[in-house]
Biopython code that builds the backbone (N, CA, C, O; Angstrom):
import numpy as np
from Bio.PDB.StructureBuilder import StructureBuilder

atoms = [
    (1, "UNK", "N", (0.847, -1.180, 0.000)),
    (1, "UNK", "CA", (0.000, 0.000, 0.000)),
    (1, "UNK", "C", (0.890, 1.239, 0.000)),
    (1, "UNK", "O", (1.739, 1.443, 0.867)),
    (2, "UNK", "N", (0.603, 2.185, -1.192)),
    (2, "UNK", "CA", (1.259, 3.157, -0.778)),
    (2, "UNK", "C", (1.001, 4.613, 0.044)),
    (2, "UNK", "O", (-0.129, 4.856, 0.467)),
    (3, "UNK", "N", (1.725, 5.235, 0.176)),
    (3, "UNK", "CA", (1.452, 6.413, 1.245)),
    (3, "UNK", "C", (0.321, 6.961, 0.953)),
    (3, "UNK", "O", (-0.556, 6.979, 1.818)),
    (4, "UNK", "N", (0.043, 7.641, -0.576)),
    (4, "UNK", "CA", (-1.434, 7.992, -0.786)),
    (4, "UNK", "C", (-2.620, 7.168, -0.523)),
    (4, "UNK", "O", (-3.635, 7.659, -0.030)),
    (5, "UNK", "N", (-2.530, 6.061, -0.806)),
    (5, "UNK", "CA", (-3.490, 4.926, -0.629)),
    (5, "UNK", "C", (-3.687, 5.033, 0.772)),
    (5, "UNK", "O", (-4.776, 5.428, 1.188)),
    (6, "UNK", "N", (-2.678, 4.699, 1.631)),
    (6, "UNK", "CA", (-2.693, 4.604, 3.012)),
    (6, "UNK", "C", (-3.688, 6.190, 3.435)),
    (6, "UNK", "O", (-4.878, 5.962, 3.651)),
    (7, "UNK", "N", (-3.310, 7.477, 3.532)),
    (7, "UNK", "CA", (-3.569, 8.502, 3.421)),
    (7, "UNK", "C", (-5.392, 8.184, 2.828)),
    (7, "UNK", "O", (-6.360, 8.397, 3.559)),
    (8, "UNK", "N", (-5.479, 7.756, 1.671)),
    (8, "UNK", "CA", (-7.113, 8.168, 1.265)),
    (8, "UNK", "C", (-8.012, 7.275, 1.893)),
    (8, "UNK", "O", (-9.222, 7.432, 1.728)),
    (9, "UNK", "N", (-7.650, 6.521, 2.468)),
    (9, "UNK", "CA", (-8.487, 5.557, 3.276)),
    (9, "UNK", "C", (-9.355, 5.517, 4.408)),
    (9, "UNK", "O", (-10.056, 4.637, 4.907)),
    (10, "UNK", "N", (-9.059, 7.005, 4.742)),
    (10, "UNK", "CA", (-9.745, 7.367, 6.297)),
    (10, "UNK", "C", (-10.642, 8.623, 5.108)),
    (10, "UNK", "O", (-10.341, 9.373, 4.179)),
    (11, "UNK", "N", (-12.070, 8.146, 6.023)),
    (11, "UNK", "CA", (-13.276, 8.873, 4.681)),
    (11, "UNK", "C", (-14.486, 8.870, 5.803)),
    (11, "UNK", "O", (-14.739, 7.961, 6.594)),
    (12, "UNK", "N", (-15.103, 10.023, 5.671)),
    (12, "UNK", "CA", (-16.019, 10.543, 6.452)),
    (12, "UNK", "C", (-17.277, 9.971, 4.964)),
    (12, "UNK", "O", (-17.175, 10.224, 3.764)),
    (13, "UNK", "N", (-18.642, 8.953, 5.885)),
    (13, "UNK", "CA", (-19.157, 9.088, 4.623)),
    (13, "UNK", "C", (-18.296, 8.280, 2.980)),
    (13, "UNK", "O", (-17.291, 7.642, 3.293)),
    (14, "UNK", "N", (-18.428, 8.278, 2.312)),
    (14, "UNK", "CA", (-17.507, 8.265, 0.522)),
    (14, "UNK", "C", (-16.433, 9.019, 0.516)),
    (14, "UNK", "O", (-15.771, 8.835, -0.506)),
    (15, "UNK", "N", (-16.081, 9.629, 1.084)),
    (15, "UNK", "CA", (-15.061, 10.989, 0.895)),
    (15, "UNK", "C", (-13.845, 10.733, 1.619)),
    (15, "UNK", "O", (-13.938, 10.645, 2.844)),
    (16, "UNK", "N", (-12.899, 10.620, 1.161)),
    (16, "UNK", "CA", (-11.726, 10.552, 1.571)),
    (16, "UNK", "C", (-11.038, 11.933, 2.332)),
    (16, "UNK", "O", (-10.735, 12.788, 1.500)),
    (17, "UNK", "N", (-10.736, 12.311, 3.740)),
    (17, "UNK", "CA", (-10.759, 13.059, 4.589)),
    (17, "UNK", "C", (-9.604, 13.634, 4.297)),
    (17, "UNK", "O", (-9.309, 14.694, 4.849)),
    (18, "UNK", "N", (-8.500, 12.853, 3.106)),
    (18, "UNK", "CA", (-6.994, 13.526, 2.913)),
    (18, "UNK", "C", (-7.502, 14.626, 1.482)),
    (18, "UNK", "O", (-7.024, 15.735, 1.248)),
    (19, "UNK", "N", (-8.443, 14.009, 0.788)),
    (19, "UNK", "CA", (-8.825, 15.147, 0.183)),
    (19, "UNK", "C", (-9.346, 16.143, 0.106)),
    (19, "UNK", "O", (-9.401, 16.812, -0.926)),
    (20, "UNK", "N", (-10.124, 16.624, 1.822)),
    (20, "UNK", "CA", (-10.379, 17.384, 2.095)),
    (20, "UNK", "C", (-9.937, 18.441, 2.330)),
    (20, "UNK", "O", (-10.309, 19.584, 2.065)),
    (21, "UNK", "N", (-8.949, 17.951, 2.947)),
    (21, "UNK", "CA", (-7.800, 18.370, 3.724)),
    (21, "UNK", "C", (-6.913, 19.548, 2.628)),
    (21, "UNK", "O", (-6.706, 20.760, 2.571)),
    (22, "UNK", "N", (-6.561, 18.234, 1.816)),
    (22, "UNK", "CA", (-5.263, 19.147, 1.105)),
    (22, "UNK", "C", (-6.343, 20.303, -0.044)),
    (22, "UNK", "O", (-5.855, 21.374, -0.406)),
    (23, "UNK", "N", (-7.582, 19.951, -0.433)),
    (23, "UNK", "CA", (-8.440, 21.241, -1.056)),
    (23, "UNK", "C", (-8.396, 22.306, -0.746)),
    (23, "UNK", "O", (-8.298, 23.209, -1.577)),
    (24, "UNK", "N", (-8.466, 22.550, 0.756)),
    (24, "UNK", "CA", (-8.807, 23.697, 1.792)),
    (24, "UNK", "C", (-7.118, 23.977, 2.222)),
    (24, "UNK", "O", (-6.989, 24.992, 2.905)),
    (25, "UNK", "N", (-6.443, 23.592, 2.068)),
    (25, "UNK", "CA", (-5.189, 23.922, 2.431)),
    (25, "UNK", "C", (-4.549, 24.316, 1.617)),
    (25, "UNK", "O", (-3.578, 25.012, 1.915)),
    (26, "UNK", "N", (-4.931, 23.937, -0.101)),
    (26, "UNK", "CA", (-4.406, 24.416, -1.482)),
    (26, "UNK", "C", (-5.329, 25.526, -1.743)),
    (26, "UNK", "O", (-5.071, 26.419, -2.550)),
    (27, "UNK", "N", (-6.185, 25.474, -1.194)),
    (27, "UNK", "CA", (-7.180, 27.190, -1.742)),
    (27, "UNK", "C", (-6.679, 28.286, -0.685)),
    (27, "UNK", "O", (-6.514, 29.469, -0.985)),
    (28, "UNK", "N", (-6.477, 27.796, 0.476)),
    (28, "UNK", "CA", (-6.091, 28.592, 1.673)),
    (28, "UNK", "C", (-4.485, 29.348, 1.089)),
    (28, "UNK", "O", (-4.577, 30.530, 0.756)),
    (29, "UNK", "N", (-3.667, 28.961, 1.023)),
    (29, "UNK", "CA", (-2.470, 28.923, 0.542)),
    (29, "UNK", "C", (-2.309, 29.678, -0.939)),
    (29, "UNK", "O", (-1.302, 30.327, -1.222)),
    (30, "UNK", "N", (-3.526, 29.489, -1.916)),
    (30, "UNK", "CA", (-3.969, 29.909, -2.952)),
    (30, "UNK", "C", (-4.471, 31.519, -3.145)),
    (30, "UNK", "O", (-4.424, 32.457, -3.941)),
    (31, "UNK", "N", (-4.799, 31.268, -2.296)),
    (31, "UNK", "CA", (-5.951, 32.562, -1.836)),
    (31, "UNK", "C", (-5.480, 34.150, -1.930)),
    (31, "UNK", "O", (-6.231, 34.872, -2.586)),
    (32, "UNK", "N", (-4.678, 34.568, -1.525)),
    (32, "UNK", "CA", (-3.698, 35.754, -1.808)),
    (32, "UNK", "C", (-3.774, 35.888, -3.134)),
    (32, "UNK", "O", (-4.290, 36.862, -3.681)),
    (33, "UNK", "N", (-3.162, 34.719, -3.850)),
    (33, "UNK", "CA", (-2.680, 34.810, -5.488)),
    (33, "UNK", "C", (-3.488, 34.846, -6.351)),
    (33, "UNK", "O", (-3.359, 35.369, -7.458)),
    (34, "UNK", "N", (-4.912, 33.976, -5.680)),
    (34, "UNK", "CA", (-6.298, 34.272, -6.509)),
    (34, "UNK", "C", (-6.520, 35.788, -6.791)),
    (34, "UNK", "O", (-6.259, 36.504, -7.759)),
    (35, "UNK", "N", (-7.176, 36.036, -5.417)),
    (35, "UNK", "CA", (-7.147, 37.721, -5.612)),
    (35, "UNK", "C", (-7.138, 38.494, -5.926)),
    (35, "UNK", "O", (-8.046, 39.296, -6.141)),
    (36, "UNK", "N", (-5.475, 38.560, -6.153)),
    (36, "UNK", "CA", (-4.700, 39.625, -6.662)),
    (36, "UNK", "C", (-4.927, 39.421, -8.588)),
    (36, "UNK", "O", (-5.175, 40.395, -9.299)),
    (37, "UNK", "N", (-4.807, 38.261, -9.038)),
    (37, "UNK", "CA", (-5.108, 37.717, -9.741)),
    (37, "UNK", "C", (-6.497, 38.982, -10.795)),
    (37, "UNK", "O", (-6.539, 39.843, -11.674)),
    (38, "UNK", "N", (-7.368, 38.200, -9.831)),
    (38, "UNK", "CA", (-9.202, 38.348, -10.371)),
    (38, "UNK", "C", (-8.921, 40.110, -10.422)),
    (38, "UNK", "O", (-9.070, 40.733, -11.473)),
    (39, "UNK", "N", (-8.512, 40.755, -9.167)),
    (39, "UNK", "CA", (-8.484, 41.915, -9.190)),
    (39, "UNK", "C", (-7.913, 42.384, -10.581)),
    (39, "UNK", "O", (-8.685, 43.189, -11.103)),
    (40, "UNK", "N", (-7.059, 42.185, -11.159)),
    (40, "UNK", "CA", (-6.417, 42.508, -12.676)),
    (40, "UNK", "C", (-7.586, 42.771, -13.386)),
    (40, "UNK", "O", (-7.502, 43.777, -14.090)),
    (41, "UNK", "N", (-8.997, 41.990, -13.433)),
    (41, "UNK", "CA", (-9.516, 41.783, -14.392)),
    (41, "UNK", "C", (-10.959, 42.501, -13.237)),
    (41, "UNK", "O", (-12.126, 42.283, -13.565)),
    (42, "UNK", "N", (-10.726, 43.092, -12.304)),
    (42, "UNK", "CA", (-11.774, 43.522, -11.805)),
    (42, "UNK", "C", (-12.644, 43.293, -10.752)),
    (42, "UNK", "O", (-13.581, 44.017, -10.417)),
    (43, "UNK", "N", (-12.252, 42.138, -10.189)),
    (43, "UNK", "CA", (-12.966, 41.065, -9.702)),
    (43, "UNK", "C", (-12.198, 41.259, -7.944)),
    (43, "UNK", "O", (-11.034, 41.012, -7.632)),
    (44, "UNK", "N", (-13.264, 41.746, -7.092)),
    (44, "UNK", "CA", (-12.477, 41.640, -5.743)),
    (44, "UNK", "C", (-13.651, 40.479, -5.000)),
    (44, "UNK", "O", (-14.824, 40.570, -4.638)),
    (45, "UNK", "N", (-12.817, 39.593, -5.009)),
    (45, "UNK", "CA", (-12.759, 37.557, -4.299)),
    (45, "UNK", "C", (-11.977, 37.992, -3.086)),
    (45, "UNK", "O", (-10.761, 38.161, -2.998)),
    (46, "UNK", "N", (-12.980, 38.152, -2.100)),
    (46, "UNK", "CA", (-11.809, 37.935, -0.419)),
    (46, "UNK", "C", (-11.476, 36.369, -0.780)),
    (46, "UNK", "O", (-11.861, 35.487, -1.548)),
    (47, "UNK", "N", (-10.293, 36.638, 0.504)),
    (47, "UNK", "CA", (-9.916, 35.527, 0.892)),
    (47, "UNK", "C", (-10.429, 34.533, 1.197)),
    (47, "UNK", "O", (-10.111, 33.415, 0.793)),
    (48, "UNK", "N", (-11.738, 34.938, 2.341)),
    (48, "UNK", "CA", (-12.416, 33.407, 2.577)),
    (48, "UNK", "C", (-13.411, 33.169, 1.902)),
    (48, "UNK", "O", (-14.224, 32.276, 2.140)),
    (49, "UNK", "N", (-13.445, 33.911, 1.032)),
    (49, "UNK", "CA", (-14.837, 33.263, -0.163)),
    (49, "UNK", "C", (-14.203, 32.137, -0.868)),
    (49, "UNK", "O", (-14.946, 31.228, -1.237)),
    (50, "UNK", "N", (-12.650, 32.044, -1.167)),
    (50, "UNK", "CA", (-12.047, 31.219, -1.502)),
    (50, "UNK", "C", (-12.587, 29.719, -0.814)),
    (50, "UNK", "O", (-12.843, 28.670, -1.406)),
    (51, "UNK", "N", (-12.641, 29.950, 0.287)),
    (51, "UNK", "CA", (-12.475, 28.636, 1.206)),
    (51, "UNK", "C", (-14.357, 28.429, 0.697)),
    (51, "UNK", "O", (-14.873, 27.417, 0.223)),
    (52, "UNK", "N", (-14.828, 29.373, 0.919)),
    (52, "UNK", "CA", (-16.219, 28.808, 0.253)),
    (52, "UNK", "C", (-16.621, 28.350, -0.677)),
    (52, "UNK", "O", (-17.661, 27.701, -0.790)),
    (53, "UNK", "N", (-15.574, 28.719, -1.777)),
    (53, "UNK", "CA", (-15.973, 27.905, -3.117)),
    (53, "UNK", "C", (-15.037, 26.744, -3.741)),
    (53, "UNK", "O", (-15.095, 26.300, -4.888)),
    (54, "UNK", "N", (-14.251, 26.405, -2.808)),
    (54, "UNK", "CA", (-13.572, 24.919, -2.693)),
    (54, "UNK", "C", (-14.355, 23.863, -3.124)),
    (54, "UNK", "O", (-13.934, 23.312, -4.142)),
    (55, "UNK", "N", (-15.219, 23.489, -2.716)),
    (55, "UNK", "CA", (-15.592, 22.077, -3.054)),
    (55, "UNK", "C", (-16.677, 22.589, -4.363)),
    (55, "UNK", "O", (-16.833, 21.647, -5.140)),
    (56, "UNK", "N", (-17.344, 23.664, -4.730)),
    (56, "UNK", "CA", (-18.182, 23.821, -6.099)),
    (56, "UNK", "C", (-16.963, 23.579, -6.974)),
    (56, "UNK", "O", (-17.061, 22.679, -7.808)),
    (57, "UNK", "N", (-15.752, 24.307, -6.889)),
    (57, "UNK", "CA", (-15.120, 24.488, -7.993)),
    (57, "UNK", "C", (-14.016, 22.914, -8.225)),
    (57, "UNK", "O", (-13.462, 22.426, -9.210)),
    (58, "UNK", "N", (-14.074, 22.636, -7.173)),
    (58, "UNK", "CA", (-13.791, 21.131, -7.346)),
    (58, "UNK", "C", (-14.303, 20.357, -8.265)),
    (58, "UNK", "O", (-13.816, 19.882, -9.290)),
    (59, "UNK", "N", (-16.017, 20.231, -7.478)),
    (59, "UNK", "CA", (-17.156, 19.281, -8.400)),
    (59, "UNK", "C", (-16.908, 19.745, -9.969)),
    (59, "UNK", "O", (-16.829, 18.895, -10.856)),
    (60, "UNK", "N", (-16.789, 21.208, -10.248)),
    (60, "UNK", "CA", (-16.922, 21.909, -11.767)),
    (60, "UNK", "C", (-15.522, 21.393, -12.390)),
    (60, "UNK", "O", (-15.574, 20.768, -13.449)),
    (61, "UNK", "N", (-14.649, 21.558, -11.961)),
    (61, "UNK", "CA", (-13.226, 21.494, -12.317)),
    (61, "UNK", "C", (-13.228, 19.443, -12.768)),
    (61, "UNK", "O", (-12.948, 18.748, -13.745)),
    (62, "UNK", "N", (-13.472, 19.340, -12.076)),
    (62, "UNK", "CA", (-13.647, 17.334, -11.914)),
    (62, "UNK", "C", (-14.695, 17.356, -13.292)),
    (62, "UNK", "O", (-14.334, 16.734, -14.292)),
    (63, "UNK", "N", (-15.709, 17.932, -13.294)),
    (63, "UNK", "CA", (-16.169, 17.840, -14.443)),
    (63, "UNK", "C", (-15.761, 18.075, -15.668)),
    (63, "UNK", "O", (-15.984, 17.188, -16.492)),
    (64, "UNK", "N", (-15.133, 19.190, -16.070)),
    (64, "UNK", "CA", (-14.489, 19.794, -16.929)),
    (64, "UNK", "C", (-13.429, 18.798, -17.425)),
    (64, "UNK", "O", (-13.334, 18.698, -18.649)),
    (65, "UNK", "N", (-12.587, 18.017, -16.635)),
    (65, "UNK", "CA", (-11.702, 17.451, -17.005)),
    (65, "UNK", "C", (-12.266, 15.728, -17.453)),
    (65, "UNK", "O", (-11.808, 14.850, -18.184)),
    (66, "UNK", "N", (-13.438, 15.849, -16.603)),
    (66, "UNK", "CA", (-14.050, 14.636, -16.764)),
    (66, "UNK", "C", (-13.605, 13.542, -16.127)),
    (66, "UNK", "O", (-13.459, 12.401, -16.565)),
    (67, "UNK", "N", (-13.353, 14.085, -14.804)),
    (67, "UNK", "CA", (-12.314, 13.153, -13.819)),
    (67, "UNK", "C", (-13.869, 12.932, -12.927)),
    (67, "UNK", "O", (-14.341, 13.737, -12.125)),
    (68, "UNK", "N", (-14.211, 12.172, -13.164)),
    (68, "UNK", "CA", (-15.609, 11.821, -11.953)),
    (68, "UNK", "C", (-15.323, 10.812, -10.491)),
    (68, "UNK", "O", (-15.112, 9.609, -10.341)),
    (69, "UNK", "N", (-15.459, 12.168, -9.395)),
    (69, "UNK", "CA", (-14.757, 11.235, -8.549)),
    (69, "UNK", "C", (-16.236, 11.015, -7.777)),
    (69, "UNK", "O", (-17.300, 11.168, -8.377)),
    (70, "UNK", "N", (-16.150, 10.631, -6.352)),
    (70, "UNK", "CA", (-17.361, 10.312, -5.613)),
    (70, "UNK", "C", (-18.182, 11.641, -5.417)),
    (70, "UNK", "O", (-19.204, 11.557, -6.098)),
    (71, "UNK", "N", (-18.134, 12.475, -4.944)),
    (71, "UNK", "CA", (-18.449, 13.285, -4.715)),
    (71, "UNK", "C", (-19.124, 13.720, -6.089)),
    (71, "UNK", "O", (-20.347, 13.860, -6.067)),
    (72, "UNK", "N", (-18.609, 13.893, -6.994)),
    (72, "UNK", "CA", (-18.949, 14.612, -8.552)),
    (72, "UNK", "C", (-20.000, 13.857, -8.917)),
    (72, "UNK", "O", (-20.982, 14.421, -9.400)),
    (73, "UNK", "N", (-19.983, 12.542, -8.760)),
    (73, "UNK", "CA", (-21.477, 11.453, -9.055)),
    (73, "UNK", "C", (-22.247, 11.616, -8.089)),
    (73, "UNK", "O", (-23.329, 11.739, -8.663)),
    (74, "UNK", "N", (-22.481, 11.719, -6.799)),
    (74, "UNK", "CA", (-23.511, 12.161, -6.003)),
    (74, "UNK", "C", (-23.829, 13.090, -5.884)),
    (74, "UNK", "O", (-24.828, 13.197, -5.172)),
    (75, "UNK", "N", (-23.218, 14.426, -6.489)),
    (75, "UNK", "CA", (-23.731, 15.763, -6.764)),
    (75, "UNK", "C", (-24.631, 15.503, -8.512)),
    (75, "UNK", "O", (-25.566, 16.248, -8.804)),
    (76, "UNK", "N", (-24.251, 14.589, -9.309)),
    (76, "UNK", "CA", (-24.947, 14.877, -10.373)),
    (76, "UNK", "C", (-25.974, 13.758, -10.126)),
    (76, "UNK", "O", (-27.031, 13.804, -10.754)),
    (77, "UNK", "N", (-25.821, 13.093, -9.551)),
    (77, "UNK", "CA", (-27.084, 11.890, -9.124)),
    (77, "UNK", "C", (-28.229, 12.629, -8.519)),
    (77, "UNK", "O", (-28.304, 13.236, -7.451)),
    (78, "UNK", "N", (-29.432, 12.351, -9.826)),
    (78, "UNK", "CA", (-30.638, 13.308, -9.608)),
    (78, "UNK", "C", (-31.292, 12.640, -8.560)),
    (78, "UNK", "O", (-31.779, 13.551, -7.891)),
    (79, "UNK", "N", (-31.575, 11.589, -8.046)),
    (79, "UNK", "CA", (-32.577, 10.721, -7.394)),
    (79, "UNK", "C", (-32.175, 10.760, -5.885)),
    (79, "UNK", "O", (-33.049, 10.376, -5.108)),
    (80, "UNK", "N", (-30.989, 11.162, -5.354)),
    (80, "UNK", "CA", (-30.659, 11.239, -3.721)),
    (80, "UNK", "C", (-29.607, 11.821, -3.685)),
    (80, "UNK", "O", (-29.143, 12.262, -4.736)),
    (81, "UNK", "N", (-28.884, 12.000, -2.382)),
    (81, "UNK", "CA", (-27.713, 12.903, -2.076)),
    (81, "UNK", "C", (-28.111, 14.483, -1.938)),
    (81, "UNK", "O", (-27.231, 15.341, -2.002)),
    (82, "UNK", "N", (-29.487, 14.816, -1.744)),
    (82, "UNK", "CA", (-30.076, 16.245, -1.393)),
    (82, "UNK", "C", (-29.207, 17.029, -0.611)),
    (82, "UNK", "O", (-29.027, 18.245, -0.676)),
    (83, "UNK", "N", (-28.577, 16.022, 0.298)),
    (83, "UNK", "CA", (-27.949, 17.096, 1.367)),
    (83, "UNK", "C", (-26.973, 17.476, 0.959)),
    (83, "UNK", "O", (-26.792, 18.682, 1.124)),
    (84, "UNK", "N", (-25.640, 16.532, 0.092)),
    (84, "UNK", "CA", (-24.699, 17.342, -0.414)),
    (84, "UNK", "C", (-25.419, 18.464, -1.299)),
    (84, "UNK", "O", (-25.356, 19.597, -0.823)),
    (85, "UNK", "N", (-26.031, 18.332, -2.404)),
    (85, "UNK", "CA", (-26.577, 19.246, -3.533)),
    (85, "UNK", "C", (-26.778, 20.289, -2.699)),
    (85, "UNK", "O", (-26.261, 21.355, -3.033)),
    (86, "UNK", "N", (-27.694, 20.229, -1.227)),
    (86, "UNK", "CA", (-28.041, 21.630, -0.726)),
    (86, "UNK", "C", (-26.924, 22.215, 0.116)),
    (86, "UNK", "O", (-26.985, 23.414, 0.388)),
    (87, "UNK", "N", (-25.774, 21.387, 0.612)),
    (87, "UNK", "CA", (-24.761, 22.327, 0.948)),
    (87, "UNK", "C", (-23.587, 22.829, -0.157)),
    (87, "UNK", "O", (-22.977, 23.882, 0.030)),
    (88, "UNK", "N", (-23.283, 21.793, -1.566)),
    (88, "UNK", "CA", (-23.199, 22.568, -2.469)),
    (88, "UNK", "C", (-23.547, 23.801, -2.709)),
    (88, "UNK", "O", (-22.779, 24.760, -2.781)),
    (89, "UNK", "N", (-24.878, 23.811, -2.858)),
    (89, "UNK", "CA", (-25.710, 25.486, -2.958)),
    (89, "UNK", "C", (-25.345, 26.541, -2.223)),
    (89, "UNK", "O", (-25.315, 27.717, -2.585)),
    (90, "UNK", "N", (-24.969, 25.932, -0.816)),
    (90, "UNK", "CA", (-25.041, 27.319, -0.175)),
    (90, "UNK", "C", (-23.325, 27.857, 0.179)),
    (90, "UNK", "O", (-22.996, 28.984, 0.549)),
    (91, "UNK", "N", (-22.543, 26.840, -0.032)),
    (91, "UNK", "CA", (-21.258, 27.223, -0.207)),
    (91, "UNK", "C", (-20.713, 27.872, -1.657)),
    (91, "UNK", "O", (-19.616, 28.351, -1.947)),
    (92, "UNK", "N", (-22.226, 27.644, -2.629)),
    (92, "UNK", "CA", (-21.658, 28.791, -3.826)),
    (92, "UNK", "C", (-22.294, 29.736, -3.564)),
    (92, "UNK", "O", (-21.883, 30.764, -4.101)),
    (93, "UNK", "N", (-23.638, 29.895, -2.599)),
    (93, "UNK", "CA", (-24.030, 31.369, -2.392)),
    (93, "UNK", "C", (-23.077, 31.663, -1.622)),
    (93, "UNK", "O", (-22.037, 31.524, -2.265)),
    (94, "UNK", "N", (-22.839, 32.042, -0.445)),
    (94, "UNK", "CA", (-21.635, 32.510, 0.269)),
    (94, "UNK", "C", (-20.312, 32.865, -0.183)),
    (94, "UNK", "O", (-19.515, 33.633, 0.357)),
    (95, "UNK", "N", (-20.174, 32.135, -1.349)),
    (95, "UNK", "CA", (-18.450, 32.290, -1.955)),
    (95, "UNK", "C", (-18.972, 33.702, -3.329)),
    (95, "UNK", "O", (-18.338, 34.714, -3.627)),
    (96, "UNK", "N", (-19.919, 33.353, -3.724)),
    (96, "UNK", "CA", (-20.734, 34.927, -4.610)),
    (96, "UNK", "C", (-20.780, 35.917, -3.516)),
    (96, "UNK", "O", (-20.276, 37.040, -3.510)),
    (97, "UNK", "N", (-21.487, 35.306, -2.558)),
    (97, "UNK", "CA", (-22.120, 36.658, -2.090)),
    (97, "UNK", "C", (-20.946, 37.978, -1.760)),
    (97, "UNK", "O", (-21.255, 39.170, -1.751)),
    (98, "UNK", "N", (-19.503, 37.408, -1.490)),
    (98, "UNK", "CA", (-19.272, 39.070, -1.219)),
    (98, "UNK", "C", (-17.919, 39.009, -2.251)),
    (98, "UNK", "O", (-16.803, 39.399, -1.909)),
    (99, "UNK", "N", (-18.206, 38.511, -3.416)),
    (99, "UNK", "CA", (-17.752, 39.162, -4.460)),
    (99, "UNK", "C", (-18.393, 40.149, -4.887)),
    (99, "UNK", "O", (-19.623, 40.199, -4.883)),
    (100, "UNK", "N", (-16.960, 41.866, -5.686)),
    (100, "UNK", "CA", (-17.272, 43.045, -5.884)),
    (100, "UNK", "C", (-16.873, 42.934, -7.889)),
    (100, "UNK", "O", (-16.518, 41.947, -8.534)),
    (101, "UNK", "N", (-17.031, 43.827, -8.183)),
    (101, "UNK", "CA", (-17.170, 44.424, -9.153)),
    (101, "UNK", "C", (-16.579, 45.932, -9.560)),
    (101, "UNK", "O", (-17.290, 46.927, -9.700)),
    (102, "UNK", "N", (-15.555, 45.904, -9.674)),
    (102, "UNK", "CA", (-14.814, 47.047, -9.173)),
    (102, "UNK", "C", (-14.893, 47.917, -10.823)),
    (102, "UNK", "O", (-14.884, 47.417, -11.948)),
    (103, "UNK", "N", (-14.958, 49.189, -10.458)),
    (103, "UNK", "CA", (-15.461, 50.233, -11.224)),
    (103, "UNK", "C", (-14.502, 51.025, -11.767)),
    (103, "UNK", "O", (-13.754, 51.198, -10.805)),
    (104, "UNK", "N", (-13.966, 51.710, -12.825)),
    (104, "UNK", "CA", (-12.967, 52.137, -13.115)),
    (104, "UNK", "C", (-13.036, 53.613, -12.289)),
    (104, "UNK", "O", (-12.093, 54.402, -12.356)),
]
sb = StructureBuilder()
sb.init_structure("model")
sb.init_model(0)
sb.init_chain("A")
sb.init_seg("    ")
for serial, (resi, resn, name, xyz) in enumerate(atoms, 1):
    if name == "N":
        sb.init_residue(resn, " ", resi, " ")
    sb.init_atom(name, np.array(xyz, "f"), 0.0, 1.0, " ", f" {name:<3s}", serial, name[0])
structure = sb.get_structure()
């Protein structure tokens, strides 16, 4: 078994708890550079909206590439999994909500 293997094996639920982990610790860490980033183009993203839109932009990003992991199939699985879908939702309202629009 190797270290990652060993590592993804402890899972809250389907979800592997090392991938939680390192998401929120790569957006956290990220977060400054986002920013400054979006700001170029107008866009003022605090910092912890970052941490709020971690796991949407995950599910989207996983899609995009077409990497379908657990999480990405029980968010598109129409018939159950309500509760992720509805905390999905509200961790992309919160990560919108205090994005600005900055004005010349």
């Amino acid at each position: 078994m190797s270290t990652l293997e060993f590592l993804r094996q402890f899972r809250i639920l389907d979800y592997a708890v090392f991938d939680f982990v390192v998401s929120f610790l790569g957006i956290y860490l990220l977060s400054p550079l986002l920013s400054k980033l979006f700001l170029k183009i107008r866009l003022d993203i605090p910092k912890k909206n970052w941490l709020f839109l971690t796991l949407p932009i995950g599910i989207l990003s996983h899609l995009l590439v077409g990497s379908i992991t657990p999480m990405t199939a029980d968010f598109l699985n129409i018939n159950n999994h309500y509760i992720l879908k509805i905390i999905i939702l509200i961790l992309s309202f919160f990560g919108i909500k205090g994005i600005k629009i900055i004005k010349k």
